[in-house]
mmJSON file of the N, C-alpha and C atoms, coordinates in Angstrom:
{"data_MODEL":{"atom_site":{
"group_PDB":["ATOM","ATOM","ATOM","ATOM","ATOM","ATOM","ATOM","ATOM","ATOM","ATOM","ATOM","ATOM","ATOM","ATOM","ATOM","ATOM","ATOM","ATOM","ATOM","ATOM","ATOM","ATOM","ATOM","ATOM","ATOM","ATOM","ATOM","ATOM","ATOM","ATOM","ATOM","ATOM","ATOM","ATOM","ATOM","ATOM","ATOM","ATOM","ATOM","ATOM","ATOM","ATOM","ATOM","ATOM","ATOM","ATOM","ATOM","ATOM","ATOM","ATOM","ATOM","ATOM","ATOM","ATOM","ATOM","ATOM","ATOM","ATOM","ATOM","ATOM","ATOM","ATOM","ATOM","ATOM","ATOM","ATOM","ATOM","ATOM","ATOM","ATOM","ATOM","ATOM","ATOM","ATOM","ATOM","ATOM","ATOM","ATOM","ATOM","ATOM","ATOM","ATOM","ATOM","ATOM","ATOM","ATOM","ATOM","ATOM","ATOM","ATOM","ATOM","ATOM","ATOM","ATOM","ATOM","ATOM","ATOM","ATOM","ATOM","ATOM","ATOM","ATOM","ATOM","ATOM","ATOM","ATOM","ATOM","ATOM","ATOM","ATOM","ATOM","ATOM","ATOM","ATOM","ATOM","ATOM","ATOM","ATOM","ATOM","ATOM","ATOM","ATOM","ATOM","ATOM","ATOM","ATOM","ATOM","ATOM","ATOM","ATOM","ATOM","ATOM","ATOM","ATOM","ATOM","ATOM","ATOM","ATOM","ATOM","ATOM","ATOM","ATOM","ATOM","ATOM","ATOM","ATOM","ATOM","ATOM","ATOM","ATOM","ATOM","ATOM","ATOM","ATOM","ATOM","ATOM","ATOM","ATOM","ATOM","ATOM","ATOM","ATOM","ATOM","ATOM","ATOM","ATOM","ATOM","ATOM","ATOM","ATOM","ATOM","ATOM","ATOM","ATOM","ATOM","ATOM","ATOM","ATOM","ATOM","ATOM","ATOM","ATOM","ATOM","ATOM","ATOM","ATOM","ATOM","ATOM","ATOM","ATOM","ATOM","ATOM","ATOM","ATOM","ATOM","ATOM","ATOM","ATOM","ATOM","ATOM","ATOM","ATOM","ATOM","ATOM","ATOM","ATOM","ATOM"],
"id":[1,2,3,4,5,6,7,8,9,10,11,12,13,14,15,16,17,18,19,20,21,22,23,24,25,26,27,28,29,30,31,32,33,34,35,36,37,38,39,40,41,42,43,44,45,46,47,48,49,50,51,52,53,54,55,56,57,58,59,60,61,62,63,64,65,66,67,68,69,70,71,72,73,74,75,76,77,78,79,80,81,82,83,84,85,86,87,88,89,90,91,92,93,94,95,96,97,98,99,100,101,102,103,104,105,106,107,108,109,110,111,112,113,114,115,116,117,118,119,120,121,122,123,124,125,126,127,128,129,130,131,132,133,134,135,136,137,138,139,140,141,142,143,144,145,146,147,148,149,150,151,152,153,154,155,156,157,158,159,160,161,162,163,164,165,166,167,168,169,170,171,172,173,174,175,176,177,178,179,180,181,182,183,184,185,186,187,188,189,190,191,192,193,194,195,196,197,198,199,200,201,202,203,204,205,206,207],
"type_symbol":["N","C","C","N","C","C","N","C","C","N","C","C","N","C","C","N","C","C","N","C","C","N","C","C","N","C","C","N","C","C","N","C","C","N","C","C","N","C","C","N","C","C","N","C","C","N","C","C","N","C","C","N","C","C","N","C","C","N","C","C","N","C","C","N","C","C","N","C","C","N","C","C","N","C","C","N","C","C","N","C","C","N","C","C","N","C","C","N","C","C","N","C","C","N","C","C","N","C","C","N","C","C","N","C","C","N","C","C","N","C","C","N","C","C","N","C","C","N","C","C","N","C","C","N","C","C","N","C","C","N","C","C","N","C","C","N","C","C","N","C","C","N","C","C","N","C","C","N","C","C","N","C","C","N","C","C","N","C","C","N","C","C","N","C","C","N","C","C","N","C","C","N","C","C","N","C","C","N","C","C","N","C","C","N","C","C","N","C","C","N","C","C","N","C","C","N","C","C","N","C","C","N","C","C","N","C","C"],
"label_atom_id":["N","CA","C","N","CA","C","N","CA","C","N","CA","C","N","CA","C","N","CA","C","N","CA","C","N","CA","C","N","CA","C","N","CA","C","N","CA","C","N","CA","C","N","CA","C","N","CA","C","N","CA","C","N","CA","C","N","CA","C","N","CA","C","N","CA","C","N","CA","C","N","CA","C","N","CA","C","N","CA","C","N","CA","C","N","CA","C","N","CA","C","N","CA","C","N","CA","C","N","CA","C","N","CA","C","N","CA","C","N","CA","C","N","CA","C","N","CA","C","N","CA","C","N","CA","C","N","CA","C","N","CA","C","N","CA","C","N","CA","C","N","CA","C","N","CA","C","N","CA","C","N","CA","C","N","CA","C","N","CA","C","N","CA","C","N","CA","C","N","CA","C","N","CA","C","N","CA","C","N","CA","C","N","CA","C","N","CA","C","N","CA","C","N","CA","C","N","CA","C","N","CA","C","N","CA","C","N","CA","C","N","CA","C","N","CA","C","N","CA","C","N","CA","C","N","CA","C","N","CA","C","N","CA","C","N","CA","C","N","CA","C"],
"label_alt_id":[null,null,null,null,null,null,null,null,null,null,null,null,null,null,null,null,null,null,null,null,null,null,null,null,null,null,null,null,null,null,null,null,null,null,null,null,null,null,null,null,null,null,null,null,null,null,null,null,null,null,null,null,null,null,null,null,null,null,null,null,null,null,null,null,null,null,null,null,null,null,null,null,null,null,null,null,null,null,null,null,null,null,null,null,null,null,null,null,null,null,null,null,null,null,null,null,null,null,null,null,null,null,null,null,null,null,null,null,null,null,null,null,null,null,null,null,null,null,null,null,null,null,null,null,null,null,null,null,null,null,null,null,null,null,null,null,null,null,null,null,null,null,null,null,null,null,null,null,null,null,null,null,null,null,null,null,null,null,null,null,null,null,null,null,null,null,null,null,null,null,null,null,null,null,null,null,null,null,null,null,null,null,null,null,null,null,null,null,null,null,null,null,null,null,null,null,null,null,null,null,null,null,null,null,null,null,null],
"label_comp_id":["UNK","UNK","UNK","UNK","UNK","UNK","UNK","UNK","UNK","UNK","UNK","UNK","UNK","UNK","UNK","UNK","UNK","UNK","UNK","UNK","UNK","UNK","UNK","UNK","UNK","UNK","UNK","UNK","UNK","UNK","UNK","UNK","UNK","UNK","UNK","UNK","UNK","UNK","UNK","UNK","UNK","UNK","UNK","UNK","UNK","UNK","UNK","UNK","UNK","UNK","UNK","UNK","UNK","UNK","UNK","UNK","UNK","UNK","UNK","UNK","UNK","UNK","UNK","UNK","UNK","UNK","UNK","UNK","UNK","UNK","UNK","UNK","UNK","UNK","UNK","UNK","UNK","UNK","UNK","UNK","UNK","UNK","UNK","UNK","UNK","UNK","UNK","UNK","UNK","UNK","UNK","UNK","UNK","UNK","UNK","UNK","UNK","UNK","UNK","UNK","UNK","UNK","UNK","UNK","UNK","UNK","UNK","UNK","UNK","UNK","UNK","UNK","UNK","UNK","UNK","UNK","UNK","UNK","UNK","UNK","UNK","UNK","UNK","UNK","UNK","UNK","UNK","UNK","UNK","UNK","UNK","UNK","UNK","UNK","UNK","UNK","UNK","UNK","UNK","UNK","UNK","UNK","UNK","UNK","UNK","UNK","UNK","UNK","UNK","UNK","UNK","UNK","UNK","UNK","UNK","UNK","UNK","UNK","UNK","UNK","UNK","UNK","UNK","UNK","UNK","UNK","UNK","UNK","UNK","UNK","UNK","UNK","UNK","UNK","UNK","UNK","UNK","UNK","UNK","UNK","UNK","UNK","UNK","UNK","UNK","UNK","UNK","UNK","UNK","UNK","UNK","UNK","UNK","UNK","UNK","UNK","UNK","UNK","UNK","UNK","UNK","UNK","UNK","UNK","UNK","UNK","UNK"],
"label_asym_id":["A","A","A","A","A","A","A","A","A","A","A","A","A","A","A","A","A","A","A","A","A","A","A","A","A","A","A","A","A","A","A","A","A","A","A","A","A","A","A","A","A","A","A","A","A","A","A","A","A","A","A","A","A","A","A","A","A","A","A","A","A","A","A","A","A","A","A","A","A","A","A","A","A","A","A","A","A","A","A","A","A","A","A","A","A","A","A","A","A","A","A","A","A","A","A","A","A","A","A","A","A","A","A","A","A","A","A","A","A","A","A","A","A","A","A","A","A","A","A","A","A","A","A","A","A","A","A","A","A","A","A","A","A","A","A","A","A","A","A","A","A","A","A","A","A","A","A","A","A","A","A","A","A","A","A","A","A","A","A","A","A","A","A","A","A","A","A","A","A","A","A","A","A","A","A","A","A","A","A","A","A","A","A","A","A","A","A","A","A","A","A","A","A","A","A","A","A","A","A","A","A","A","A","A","A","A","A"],
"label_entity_id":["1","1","1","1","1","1","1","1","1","1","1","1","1","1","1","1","1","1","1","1","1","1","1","1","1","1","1","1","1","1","1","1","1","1","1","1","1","1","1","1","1","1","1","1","1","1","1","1","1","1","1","1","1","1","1","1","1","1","1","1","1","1","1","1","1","1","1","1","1","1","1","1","1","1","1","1","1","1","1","1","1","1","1","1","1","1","1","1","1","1","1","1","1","1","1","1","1","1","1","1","1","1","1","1","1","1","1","1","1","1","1","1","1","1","1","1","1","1","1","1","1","1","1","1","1","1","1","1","1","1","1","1","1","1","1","1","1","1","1","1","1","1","1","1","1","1","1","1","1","1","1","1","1","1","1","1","1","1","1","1","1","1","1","1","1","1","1","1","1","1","1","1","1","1","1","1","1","1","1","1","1","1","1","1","1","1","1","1","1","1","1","1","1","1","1","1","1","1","1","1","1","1","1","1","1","1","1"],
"label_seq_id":[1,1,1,2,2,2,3,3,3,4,4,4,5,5,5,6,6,6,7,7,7,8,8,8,9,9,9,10,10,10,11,11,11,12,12,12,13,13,13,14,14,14,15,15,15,16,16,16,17,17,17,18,18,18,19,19,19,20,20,20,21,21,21,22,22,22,23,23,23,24,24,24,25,25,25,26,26,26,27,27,27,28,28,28,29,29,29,30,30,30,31,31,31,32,32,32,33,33,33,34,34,34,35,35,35,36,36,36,37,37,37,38,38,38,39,39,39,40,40,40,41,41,41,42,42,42,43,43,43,44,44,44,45,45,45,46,46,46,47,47,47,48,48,48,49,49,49,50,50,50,51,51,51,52,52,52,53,53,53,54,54,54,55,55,55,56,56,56,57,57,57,58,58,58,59,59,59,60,60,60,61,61,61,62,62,62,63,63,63,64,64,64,65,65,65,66,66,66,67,67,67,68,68,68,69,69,69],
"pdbx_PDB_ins_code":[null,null,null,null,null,null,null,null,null,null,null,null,null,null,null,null,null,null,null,null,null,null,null,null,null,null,null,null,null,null,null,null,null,null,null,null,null,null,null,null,null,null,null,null,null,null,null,null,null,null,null,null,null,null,null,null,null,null,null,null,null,null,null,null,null,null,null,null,null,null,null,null,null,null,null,null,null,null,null,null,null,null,null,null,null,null,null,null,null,null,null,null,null,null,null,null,null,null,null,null,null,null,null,null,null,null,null,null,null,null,null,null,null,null,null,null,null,null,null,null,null,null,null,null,null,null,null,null,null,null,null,null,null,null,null,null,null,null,null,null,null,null,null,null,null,null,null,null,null,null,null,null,null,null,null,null,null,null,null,null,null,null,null,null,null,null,null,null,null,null,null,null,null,null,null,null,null,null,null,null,null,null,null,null,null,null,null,null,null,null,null,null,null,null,null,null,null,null,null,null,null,null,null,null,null,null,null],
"Cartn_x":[7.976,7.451,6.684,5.518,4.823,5.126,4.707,4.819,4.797,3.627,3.357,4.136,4.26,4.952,6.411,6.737,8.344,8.335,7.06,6.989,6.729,6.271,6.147,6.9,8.068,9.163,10.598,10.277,11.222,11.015,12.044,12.073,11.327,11.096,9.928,10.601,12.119,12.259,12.001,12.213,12.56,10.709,9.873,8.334,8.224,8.51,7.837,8.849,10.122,10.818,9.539,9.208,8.07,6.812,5.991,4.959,5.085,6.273,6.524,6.244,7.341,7.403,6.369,5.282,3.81,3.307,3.219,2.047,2.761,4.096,4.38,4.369,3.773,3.373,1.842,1.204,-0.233,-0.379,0.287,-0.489,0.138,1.313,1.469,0.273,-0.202,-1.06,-2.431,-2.746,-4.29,-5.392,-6.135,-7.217,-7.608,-8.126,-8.687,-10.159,-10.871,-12.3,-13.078,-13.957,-15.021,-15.886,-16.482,-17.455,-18.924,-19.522,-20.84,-21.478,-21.596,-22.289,-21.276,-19.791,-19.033,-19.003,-18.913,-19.078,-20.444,-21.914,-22.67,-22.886,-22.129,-22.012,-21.092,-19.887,-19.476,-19.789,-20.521,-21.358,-22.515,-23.181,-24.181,-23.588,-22.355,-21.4,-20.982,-21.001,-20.166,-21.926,-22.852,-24.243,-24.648,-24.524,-24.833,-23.875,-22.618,-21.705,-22.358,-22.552,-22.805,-24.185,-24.651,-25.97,-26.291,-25.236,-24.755,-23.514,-22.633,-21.302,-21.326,-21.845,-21.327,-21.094,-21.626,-21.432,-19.693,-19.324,-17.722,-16.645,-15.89,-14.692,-13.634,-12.858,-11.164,-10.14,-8.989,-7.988,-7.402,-7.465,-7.067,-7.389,-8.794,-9.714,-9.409,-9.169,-9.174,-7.72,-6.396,-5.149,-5.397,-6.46,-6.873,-7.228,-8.265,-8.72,-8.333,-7.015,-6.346,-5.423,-4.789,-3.72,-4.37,-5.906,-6.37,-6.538,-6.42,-6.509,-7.894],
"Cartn_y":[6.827,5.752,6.363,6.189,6.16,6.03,6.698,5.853,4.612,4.176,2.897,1.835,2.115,1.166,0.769,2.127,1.915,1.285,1.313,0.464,-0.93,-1.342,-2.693,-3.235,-2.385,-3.021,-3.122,-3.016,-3.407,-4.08,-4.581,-6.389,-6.555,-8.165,-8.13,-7.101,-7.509,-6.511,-5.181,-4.579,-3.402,-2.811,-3.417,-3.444,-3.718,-4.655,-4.431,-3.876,-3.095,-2.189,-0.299,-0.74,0.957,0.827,-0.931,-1.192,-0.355,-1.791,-0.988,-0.17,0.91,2.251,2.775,3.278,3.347,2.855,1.753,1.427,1.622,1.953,2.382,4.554,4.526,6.218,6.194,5.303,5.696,5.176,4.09,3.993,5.217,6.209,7.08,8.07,8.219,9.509,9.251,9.997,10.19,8.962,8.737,7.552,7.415,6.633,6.676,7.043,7.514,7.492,7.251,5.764,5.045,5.87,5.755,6.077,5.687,6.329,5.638,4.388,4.377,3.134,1.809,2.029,0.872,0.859,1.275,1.393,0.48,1.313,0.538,-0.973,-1.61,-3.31,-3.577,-3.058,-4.123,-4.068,-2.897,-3.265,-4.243,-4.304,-5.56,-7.207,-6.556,-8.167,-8.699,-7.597,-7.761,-8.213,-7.575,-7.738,-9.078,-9.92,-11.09,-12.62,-11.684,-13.232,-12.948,-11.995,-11.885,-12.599,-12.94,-13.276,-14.832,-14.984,-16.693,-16.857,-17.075,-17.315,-18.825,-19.445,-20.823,-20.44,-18.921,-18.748,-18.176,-17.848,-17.325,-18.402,-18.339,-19.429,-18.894,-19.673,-19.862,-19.637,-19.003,-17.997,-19.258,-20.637,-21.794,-21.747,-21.357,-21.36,-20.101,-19.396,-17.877,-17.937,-18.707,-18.862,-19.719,-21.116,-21.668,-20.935,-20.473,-19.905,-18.999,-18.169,-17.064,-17.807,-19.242,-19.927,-20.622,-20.528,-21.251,-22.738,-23.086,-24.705,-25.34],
"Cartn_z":[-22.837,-22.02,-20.851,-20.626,-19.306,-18.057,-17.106,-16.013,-14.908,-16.118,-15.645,-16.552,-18.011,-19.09,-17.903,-17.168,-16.427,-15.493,-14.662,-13.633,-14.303,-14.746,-15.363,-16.07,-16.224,-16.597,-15.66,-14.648,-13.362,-12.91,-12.798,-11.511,-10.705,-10.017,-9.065,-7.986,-7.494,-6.442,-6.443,-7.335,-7.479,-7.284,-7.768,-7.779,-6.428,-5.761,-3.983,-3.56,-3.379,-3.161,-3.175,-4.391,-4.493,-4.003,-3.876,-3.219,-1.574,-0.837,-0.057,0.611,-0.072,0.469,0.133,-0.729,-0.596,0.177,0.416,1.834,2.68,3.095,4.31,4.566,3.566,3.052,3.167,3.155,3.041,4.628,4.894,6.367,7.786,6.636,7.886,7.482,6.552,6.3,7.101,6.404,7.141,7.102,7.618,7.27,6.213,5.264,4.039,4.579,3.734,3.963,2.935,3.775,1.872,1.733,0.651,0.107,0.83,1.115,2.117,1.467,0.283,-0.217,0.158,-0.163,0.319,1.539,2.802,3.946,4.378,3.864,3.949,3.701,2.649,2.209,2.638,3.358,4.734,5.906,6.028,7.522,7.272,6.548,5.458,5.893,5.432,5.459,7.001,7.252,8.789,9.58,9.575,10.021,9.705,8.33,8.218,8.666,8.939,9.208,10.867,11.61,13.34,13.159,12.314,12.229,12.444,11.444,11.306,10.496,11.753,11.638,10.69,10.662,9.808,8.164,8.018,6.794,6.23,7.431,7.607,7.469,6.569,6.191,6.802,7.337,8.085,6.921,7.988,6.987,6.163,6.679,5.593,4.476,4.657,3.26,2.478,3.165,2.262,1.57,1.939,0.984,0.194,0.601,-0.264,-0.872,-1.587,-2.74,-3.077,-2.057,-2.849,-3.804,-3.32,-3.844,-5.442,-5.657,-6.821,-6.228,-5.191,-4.8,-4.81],
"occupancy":[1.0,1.0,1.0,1.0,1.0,1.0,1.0,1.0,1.0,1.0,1.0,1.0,1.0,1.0,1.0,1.0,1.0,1.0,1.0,1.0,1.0,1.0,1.0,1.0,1.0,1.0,1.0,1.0,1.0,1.0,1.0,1.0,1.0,1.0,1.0,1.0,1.0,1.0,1.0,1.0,1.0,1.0,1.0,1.0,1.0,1.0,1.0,1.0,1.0,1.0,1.0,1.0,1.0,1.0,1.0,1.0,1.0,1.0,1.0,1.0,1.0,1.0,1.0,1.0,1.0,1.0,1.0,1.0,1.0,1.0,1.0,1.0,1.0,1.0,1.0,1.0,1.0,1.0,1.0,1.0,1.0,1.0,1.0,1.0,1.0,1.0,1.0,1.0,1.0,1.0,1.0,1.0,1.0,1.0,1.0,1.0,1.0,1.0,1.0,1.0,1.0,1.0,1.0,1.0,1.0,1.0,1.0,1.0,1.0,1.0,1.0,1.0,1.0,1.0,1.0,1.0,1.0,1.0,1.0,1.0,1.0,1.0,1.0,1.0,1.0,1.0,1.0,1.0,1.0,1.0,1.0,1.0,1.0,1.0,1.0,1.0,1.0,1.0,1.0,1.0,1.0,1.0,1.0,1.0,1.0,1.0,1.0,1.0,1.0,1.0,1.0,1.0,1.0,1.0,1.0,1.0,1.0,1.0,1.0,1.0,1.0,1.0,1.0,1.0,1.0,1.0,1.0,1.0,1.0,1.0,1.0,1.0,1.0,1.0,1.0,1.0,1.0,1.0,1.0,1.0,1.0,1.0,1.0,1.0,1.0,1.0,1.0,1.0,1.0,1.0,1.0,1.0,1.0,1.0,1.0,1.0,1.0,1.0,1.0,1.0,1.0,1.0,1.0,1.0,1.0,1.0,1.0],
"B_iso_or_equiv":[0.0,0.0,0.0,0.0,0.0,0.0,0.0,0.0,0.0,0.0,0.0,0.0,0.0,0.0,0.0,0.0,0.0,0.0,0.0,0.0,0.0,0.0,0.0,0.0,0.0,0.0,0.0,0.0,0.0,0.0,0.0,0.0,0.0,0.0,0.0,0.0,0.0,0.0,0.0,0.0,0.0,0.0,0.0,0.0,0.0,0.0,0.0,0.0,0.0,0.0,0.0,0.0,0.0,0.0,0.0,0.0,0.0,0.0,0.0,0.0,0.0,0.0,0.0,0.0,0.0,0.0,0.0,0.0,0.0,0.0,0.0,0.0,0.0,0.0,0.0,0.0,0.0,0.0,0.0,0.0,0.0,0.0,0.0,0.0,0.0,0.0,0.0,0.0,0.0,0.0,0.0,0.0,0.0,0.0,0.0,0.0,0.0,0.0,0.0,0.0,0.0,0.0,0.0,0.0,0.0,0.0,0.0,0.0,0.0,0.0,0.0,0.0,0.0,0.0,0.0,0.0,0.0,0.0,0.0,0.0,0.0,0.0,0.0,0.0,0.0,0.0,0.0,0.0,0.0,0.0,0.0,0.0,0.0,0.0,0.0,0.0,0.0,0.0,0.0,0.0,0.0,0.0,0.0,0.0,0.0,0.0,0.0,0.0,0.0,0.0,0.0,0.0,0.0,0.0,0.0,0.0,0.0,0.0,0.0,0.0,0.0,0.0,0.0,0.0,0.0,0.0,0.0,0.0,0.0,0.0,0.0,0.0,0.0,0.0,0.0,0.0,0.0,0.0,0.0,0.0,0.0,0.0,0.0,0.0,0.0,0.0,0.0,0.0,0.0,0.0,0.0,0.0,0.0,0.0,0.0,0.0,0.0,0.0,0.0,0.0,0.0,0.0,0.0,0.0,0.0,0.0,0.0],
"pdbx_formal_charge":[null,null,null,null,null,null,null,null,null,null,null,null,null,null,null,null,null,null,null,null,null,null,null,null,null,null,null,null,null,null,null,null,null,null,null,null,null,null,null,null,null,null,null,null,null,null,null,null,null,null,null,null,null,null,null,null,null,null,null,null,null,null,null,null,null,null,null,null,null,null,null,null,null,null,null,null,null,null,null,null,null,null,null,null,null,null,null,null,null,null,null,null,null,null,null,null,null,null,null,null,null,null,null,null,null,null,null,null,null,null,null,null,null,null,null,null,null,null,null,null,null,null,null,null,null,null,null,null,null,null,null,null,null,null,null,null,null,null,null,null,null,null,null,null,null,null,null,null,null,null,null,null,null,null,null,null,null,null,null,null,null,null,null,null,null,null,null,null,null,null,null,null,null,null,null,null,null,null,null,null,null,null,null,null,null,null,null,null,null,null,null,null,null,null,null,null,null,null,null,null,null,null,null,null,null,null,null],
"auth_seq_id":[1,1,1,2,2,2,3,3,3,4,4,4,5,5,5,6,6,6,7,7,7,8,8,8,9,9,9,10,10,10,11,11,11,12,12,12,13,13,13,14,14,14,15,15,15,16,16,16,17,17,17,18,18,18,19,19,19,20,20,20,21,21,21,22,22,22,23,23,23,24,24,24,25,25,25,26,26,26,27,27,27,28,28,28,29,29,29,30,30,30,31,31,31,32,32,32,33,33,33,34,34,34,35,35,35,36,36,36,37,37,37,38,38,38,39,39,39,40,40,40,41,41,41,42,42,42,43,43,43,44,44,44,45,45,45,46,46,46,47,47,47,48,48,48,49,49,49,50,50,50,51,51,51,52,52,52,53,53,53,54,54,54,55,55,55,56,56,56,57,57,57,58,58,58,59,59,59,60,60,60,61,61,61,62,62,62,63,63,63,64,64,64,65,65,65,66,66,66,67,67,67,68,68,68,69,69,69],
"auth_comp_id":["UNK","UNK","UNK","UNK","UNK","UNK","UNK","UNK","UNK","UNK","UNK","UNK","UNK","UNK","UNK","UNK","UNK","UNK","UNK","UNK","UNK","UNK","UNK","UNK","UNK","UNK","UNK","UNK","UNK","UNK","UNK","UNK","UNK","UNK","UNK","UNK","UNK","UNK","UNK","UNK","UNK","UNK","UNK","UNK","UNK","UNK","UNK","UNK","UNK","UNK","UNK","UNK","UNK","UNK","UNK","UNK","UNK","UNK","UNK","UNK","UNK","UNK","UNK","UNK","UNK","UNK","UNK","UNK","UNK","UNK","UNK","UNK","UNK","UNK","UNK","UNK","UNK","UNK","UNK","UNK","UNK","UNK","UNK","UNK","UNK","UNK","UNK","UNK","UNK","UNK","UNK","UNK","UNK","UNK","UNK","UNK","UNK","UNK","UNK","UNK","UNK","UNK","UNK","UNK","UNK","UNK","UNK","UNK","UNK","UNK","UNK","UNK","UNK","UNK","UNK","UNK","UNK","UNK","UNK","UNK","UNK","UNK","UNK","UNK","UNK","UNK","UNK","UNK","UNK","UNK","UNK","UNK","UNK","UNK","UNK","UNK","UNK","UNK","UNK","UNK","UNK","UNK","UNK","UNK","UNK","UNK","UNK","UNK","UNK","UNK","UNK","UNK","UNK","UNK","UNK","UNK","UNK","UNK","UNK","UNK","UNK","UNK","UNK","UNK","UNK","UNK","UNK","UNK","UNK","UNK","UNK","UNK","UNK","UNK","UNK","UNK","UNK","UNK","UNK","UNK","UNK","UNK","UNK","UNK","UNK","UNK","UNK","UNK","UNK","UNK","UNK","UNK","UNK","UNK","UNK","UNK","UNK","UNK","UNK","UNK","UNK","UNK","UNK","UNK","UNK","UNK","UNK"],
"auth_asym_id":["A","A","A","A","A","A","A","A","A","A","A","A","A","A","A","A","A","A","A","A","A","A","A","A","A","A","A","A","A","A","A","A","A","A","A","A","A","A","A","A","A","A","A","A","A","A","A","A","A","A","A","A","A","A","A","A","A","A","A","A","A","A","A","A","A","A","A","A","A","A","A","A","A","A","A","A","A","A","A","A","A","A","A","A","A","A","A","A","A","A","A","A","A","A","A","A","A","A","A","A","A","A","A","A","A","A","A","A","A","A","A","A","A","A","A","A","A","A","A","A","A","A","A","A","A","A","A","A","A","A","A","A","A","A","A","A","A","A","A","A","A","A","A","A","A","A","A","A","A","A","A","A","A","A","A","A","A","A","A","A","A","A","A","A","A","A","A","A","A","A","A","A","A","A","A","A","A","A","A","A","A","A","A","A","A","A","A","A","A","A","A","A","A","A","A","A","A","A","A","A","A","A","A","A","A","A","A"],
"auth_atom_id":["N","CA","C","N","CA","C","N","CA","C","N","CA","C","N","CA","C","N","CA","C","N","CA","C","N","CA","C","N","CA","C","N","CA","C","N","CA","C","N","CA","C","N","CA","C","N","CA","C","N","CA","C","N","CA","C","N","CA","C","N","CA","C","N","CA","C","N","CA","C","N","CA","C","N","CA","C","N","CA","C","N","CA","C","N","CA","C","N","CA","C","N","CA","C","N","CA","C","N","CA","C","N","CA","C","N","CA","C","N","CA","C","N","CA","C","N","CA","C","N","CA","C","N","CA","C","N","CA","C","N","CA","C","N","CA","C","N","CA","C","N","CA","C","N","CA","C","N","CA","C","N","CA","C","N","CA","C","N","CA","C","N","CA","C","N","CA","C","N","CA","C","N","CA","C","N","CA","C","N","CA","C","N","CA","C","N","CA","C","N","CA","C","N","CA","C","N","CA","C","N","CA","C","N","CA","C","N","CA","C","N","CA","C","N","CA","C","N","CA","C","N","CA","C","N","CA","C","N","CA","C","N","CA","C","N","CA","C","N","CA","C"],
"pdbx_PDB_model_num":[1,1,1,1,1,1,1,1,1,1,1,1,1,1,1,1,1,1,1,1,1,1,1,1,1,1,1,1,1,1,1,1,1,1,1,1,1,1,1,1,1,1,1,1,1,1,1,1,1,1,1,1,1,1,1,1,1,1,1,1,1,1,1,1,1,1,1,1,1,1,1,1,1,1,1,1,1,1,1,1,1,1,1,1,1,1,1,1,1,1,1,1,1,1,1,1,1,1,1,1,1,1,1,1,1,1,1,1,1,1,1,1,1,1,1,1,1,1,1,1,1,1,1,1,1,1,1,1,1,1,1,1,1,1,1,1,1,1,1,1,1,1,1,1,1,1,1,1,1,1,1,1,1,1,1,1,1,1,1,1,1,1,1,1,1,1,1,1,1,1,1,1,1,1,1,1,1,1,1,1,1,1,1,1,1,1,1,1,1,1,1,1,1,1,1,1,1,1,1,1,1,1,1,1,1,1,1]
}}}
């Protein structure tokens, strides 16, 4: 069995039990660093909402459509 076949076969807890502790391992490490092209298209993104904010949706909206609503 894989490593991943094993992870996908453990409970939800036991799965954000190892989430977790990974993201509490990556946010002690070092910074991530993007790739310049991704860097460049959210400064893009970030440049066009300062541009005209009416195009920017509220965190309501963003669980909305994370939720499928």
């Amino acid at each position: 069995m894989t490593l991943q076949e094993s992870l996908r076969s453990l409970p939800p807890d036991q799965k954000f039990a190892i989430v977790t502790q990974l993201w509490d391992d990556l946010a002690s490490s070092a910074p991530l660093t993007l790739p310049p092209d991704e860097l460049a298209e959210m400064q893009r993104r970030r440049d066009e909402m300062l541009a005209d904010p009416s195009i920017a949706i509220d965190a309501d909206e963003v669980w909305r459509r994370v939720d499928g609503d």
